[in-house]
C-alpha distance (Angstrom), angle and dihedral (degrees) to the residues before:
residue distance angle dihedral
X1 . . .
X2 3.71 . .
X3 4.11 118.7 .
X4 3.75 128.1 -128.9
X5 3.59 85.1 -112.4
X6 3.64 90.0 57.2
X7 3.63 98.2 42.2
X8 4.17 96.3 51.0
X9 3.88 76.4 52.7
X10 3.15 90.9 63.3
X11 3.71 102.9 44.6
X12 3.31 90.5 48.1
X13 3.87 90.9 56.2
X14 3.74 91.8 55.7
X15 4.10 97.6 31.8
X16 3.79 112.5 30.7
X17 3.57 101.3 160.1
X18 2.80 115.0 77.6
X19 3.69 93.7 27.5
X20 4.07 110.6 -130.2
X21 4.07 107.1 -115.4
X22 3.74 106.9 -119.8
X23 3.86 91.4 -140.2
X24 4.34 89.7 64.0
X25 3.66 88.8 47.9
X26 4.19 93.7 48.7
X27 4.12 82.9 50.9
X28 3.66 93.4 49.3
X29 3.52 93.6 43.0
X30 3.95 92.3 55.8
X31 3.97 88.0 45.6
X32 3.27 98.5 65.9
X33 3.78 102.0 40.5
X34 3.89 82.1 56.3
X35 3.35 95.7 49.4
X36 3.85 95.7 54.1
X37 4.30 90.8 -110.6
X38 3.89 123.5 122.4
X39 3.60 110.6 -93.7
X40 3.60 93.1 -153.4
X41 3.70 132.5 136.3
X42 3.85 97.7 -90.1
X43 4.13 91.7 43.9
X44 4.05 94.0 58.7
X45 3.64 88.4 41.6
X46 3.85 82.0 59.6
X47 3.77 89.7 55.2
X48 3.97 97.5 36.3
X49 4.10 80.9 61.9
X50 3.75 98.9 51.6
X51 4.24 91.6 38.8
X52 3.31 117.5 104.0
X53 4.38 106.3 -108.3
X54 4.00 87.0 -128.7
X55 4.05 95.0 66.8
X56 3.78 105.3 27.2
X57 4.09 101.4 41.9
X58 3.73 131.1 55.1
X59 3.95 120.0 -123.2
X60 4.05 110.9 -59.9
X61 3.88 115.2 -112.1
X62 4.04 88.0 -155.9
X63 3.28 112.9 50.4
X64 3.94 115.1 91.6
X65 3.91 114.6 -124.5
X66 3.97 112.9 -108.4
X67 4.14 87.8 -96.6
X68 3.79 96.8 54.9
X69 3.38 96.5 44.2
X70 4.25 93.9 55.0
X71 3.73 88.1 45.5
X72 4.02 105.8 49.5
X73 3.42 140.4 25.7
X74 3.53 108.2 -124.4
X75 4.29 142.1 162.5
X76 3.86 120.2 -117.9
X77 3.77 106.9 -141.4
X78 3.18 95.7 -162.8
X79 3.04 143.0 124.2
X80 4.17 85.7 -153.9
X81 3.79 124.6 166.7
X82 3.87 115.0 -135.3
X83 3.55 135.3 175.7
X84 3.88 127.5 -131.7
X85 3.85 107.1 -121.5
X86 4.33 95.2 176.0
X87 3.39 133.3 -0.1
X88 4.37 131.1 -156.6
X89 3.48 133.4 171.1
X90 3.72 105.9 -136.5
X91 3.44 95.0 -175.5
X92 3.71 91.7 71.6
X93 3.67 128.1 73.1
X94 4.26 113.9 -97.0
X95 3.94 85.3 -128.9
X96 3.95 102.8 50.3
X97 4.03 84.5 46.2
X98 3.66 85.8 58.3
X99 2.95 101.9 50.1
X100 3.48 104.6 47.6
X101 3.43 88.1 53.3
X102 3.44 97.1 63.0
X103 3.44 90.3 48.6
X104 3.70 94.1 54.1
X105 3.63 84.2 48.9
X106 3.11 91.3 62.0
X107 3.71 102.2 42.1
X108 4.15 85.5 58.9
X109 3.56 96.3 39.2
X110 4.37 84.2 98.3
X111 3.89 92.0 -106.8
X112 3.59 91.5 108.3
X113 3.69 106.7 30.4
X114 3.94 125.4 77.2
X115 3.64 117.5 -166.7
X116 4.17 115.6 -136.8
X117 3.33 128.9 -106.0
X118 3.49 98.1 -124.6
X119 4.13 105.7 28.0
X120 3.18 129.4 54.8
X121 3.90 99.8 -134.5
X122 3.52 131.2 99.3
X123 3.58 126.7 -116.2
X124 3.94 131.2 -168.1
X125 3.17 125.4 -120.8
X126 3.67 93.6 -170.5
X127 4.44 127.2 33.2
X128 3.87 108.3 -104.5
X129 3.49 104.2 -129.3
X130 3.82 110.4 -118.1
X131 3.67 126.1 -138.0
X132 4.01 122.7 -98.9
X133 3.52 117.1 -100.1
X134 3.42 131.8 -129.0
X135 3.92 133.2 111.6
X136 3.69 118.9 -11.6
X137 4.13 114.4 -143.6
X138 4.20 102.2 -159.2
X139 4.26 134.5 -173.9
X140 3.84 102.0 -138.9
X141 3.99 123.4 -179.3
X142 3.44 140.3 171.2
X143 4.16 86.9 -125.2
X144 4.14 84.6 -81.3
X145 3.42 114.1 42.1
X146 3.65 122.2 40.6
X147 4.12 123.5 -164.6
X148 4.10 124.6 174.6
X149 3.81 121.5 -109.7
X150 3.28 141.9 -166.0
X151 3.88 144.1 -146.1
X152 3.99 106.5 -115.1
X153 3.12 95.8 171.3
X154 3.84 123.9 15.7
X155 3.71 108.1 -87.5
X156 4.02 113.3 -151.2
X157 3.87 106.7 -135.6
X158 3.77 94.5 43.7
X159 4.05 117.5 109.7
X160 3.42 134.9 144.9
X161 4.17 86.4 -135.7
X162 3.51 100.0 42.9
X163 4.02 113.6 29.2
X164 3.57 104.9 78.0
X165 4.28 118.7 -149.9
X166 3.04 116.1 -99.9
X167 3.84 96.6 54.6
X168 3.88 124.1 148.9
X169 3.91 122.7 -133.9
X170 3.19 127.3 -170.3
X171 4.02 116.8 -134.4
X172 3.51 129.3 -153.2
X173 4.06 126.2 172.7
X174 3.78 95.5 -12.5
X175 3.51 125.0 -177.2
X176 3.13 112.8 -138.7
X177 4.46 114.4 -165.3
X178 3.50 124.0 -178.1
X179 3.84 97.5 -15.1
X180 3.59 99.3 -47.9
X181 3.61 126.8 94.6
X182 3.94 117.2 -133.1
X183 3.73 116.2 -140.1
X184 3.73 130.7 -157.9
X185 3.83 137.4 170.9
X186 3.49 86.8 -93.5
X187 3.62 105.3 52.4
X188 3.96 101.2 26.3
X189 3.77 117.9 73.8
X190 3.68 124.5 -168.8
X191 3.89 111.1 -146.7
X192 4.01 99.0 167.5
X193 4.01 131.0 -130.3
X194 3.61 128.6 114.6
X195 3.87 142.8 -159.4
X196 3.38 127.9 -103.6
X197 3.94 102.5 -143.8
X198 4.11 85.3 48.7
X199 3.23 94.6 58.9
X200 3.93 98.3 48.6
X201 3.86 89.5 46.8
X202 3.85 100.6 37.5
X203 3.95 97.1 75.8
X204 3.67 95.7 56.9
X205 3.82 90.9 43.5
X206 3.87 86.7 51.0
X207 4.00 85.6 54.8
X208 3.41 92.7 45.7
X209 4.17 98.3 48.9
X210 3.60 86.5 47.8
X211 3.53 99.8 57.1
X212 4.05 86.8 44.6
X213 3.74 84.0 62.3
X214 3.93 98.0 50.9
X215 3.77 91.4 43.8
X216 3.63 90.8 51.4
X217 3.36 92.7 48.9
X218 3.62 95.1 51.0
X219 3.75 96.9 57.9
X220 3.72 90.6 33.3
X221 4.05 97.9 130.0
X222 4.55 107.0 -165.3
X223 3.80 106.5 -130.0
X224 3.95 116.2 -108.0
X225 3.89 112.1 -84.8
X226 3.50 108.8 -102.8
X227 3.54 108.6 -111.4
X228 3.99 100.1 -105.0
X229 3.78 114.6 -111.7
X230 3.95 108.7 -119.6
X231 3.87 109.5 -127.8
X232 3.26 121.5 -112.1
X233 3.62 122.1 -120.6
X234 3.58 115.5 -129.8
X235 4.23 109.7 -158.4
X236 4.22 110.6 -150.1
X237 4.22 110.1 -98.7
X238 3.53 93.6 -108.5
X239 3.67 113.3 -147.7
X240 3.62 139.4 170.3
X241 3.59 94.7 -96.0
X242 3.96 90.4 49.6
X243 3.69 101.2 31.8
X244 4.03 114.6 118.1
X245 3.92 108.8 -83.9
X246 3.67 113.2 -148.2
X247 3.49 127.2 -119.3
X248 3.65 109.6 -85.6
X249 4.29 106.4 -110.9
X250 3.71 112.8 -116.7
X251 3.68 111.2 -97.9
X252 3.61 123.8 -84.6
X253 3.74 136.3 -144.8
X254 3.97 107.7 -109.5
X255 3.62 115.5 -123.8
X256 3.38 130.5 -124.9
X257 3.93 123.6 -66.2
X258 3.45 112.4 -93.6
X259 3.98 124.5 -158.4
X260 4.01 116.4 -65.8
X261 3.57 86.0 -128.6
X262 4.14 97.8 58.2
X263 3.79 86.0 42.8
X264 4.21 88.3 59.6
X265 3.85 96.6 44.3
X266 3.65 96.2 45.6
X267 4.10 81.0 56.0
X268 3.23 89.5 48.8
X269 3.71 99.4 53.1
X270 3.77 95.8 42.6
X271 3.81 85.2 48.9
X272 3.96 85.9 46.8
X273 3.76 103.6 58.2
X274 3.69 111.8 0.0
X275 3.47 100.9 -169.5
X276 3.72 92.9 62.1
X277 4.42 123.7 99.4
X278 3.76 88.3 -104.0
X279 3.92 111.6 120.1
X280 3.58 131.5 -177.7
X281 4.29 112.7 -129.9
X282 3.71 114.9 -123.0
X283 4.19 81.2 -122.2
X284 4.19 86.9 67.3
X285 3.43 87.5 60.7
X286 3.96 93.6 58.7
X287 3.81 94.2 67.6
X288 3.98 112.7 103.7
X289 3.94 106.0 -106.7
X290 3.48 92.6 -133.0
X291 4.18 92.8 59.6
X292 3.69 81.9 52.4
X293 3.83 102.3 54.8
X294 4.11 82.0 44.1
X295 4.34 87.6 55.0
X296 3.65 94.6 49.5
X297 3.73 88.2 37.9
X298 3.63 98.0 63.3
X299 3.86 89.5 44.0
X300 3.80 87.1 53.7
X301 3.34 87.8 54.5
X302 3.95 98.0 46.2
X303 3.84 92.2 46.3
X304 3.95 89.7 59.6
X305 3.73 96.4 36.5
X306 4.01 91.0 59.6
X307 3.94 88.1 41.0
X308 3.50 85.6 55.9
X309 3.68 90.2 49.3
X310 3.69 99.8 55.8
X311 3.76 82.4 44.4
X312 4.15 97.4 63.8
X313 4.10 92.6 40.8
X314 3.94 107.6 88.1
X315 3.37 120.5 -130.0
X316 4.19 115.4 -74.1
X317 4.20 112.9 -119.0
X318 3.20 121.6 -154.9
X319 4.19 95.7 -119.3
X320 4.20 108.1 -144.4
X321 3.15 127.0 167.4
X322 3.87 116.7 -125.4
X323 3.80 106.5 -114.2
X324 3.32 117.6 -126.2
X325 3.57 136.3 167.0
X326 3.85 120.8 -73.5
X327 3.99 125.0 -154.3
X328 3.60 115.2 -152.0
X329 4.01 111.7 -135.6
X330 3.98 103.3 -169.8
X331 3.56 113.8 -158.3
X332 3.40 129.6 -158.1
X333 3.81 142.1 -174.5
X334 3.43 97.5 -129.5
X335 3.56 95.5 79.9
């Protein structure tokens, strides 16, 4: 016959975390020699399933206190047994949920099932309709410290008709975002039992949660639009690299050559005053540069030699005579 000692072993093998309290296991031991069961192994591992975590485990070493778990995002290891406390699908409306509980309610209420005269099991003489399915919002703890979870990833075994509270999972590498864990086939394990007292409270909790939704709803009031932000337009940085290049003009016949010499002075006066009408021809442009500087060279020079010029000549007098008085001598033969 296996020991206490040996049996705690045991559970502790299969559930470390938290660790099963060897006092819980010495009580359940003695129970069940008393009441004429096998107090092996298997037989308190019955019991441990179906025990609430709070009297028959010591404190968890995993699970991250209620203050952690709002402030970080962090990964339980595990692997960490839980119990479900409540269950909701979220996915479903609050008023199709209440109603078909009341209508299971009143499928199981024993006006629609007969019992057989010779068996002692219950058949139905009508289908109990079965909740919607969707995503299941649950309060897990260790027996101390609770923390909300969610359904990832849809987790076979899970129902609102069929999973009573009270229970256990068994965690491993949970993620655990904004103070809820999220469960997944792969990191959620369903290893059965229940409790008792859950399951005599959990129906009118479930009534009461649902209404909680519906009144909610009801004086749910949607926040004001916010006004929406006109975009701005943002015009292209026109430079001159990417400013708009006209079309290039067709091609036109040059016209005739015109003198060197009107070619320089209309330079000259565009040069001069350039915000006056005079324009330079595309055919001014066509004279060598160097014939140019020669032109206005020469003129250069001719403008300075005739300055010179009028330079060297002295000044012109007016040359008058002073007027004095004349005497008149006649002459005349006779004498």
């Amino acid at each position: 016959m296996a020991t206490p000692t040996a049996i705690r072993a045991y559970l502790t093998q299969r559930y470390p975390d938290p660790p099963p309290d060897q006092t819980w296991v010495n009580n359940c031991y003695t129970a069940l020699l008393e009441a004429g069961f096998s107090a092996d192994a298997a037989s308190v591992e019955h019991q441990y399933l179906c025990s609430d975590l709070g009297a028959s485990t010591t404190p968890s070493l995993a699970l991250p206190t209620p203050e952690d778990v709002e402030r970080h995002t962090t990964t339980i290891s595990g692997p960490l047994m839980v119990q479900i406390h409540s269950m909701m699908d979220i996915g479903v409306s609050a008023v199709n949920l209440q109603r078909t509980m009341e209508e299971r309610r009143e499928m199981l209420s024993g006006a629609t099932r007969i019992r057989r005269m010779d068996s002692d099991e219950e058949v139905e003489d009508g289908k109990v309709p079965a909740y919607q399915r969707s995503m299941l919002s649950l309060e897990v703890s260790d027996g101390r410290t609770a923390i909300r979870a969610i359904e990832y990833r849809r987790i076979e075994g899970l129902s609102l008709a069929d999973t009573p509270l009270g229970t256990k999972l068994m965690l491993r590498n949970v993620r655990c975002l904004r103070g809820k864990l999220h469960l997944t086939p792969d990191n959620c394990k369903i290893l059965g039992g229940e409790i008792e007292a859950f399951q005599v409270e959990g129906p009118e909790k479930f009534a009461a949660a649902l209404e909680a939704r519906i009144e909610n709803a009801r004086n749910y009031t949607p926040a004001a639009a916010p006004r929406p932000v006109r975009p701005r337009r943002t015009l292209p940085v026109r430079t001159a690299r990417s400013a708009t290049v006209a079309a290039p003009r067709p091609p036109r016949a040059a016209p005739p050559r015109r003198a060197a010499t009107d070619g320089a002075a209309a330079r000259r006066a565009a040069l001069a005053d350039p915000q006056s009408d005079a324009s330079i021809e595309d055919d001014s442009f066509d004279i060598d540069e160097a014939f140019l500087r020669d032109i206005e060279a020469v003129e250069a020079a001719a403008q300075s030699q005739q300055r010179s010029q009028q330079r060297s000549q002295p000044p012109r007098h007016s040359q008058r005579r002073p007027q004095h008085d004349v005497e008149i001598i006649e002459i005349s033969d006779s004498d």
